[in-house]
C-alpha positions as a LaTeX table, in Angstrom:
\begin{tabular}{lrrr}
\hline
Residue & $x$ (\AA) & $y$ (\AA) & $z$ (\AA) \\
\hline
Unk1 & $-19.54$ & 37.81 & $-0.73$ \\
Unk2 & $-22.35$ & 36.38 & $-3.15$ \\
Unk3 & $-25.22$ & 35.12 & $-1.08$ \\
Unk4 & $-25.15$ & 31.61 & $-3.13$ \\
Unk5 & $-21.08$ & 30.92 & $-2.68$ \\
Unk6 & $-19.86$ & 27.87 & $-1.25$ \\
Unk7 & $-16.75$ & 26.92 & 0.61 \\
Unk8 & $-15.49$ & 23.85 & $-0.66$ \\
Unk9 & $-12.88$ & 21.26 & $-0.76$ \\
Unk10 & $-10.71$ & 20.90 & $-3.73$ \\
Unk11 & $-11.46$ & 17.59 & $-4.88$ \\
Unk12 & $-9.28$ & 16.55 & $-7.66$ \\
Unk13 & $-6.39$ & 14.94 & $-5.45$ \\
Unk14 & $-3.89$ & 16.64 & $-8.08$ \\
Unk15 & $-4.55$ & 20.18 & $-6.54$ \\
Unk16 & $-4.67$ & 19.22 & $-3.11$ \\
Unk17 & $-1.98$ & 21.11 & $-1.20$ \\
Unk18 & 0.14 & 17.64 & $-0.50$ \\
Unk19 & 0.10 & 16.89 & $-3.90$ \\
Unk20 & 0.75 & 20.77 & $-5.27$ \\
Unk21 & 3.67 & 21.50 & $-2.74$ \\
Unk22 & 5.54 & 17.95 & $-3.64$ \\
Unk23 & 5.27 & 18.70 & $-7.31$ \\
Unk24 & 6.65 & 22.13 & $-6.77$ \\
Unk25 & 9.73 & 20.88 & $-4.59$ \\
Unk26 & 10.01 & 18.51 & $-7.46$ \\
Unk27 & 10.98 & 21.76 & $-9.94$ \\
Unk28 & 13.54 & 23.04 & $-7.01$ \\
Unk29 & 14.18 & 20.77 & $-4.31$ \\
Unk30 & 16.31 & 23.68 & $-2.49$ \\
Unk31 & 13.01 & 25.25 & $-2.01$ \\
Unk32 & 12.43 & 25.82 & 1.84 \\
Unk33 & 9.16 & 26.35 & 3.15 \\
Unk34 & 8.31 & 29.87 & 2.49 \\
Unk35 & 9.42 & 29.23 & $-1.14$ \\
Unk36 & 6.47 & 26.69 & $-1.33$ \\
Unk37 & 3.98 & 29.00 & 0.49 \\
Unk38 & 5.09 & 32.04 & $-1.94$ \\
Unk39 & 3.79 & 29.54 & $-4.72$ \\
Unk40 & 0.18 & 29.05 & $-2.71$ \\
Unk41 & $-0.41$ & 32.60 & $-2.09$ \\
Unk42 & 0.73 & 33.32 & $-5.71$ \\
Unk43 & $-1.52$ & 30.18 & $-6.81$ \\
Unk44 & $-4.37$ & 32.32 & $-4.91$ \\
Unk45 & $-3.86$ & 35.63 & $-6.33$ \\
Unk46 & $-3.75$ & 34.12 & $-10.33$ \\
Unk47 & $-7.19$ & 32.87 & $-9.26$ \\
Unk48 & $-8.68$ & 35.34 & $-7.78$ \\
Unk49 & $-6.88$ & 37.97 & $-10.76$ \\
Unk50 & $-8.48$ & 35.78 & $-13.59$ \\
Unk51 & $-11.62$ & 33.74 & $-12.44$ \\
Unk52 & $-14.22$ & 36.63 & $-11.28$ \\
Unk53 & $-15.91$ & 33.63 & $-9.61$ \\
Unk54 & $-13.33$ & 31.46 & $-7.82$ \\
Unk55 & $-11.14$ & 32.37 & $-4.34$ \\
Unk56 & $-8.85$ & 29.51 & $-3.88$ \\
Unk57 & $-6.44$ & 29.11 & $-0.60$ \\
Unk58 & $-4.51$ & 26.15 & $-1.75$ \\
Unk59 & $-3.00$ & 25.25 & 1.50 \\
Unk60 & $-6.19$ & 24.66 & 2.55 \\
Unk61 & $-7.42$ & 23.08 & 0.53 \\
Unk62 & $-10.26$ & 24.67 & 0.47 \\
Unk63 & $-12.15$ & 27.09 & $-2.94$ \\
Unk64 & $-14.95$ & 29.55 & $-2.90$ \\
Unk65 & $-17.19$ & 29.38 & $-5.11$ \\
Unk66 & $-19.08$ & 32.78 & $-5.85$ \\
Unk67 & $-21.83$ & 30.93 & $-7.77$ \\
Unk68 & $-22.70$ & 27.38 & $-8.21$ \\
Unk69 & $-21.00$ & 25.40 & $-10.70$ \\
Unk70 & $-19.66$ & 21.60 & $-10.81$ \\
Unk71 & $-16.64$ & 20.27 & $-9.34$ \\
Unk72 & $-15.45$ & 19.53 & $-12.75$ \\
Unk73 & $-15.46$ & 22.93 & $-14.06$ \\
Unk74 & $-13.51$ & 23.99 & $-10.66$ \\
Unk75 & $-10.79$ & 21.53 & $-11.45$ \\
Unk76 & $-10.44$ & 23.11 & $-15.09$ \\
Unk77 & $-9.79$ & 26.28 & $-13.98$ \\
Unk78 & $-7.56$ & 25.63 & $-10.88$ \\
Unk79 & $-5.65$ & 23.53 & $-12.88$ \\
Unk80 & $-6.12$ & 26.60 & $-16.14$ \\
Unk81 & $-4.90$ & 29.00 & $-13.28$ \\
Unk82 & $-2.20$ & 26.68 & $-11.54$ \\
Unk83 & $-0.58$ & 25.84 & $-15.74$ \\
Unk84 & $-1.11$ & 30.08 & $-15.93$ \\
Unk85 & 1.50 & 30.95 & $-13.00$ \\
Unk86 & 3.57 & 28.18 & $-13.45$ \\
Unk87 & 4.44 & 28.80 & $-16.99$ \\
Unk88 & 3.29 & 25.33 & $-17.92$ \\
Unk89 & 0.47 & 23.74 & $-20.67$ \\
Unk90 & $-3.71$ & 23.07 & $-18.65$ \\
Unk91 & $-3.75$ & 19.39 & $-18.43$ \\
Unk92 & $-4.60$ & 16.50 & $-16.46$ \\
Unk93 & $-3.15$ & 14.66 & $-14.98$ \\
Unk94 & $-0.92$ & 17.31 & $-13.90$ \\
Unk95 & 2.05 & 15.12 & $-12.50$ \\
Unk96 & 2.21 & 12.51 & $-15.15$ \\
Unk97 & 4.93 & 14.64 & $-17.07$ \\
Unk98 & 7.81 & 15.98 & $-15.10$ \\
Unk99 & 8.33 & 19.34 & $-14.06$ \\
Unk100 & 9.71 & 22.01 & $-16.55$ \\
Unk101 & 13.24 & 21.74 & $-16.40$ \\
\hline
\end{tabular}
């Protein structure tokens, strides 16, 4: 790992796992629990595919960054990387607008 990354906590409450996994069970209620863990670890691998300089375990809350940068410009790209794998449009606030349907 870089010598300057940081472990951090997400900090926008929109991609904090509580908030992530309710929106997602709000697309497919029938979703058990494994269903909304396929979606973190799928979360994690768009992130770590597409920003070089992010890791993000979204159950945990919890991103890596590789080199310093501000907590703004981690939101933008969780939530760029989040709208990638979910098929949806980068904006916040995320849960505002309902699900695709």
């Amino acid at each position: 790992m870089h010598p300057n990354a940081k472990r951090l906590t997400v900090r926008n409450p929109e991609l904090r796992w509580v908030a992530l996994s309710a929106w997602i069970r709000a697309w497919d209620p029938t979703l058990d629990d494994e269903a909304v863990a396929q979606w973190a670890r799928g979360l994690a691998r768009e992130v770590a595919a597409t920003e070089s300089d992010l890791l993000w375990d979204p159950m945990a809350d919890t991103v890596i960054a590789k080199v310093p940068m501000p907590a703004r410009e981690i939101d933008k790209r969780l939530c760029c990387a989040l709208a990638r794998y979910a098929g949806i449009r980068a904006s916040f606030p995320l849960f505002k607008r309902p699900p695709p349907g």
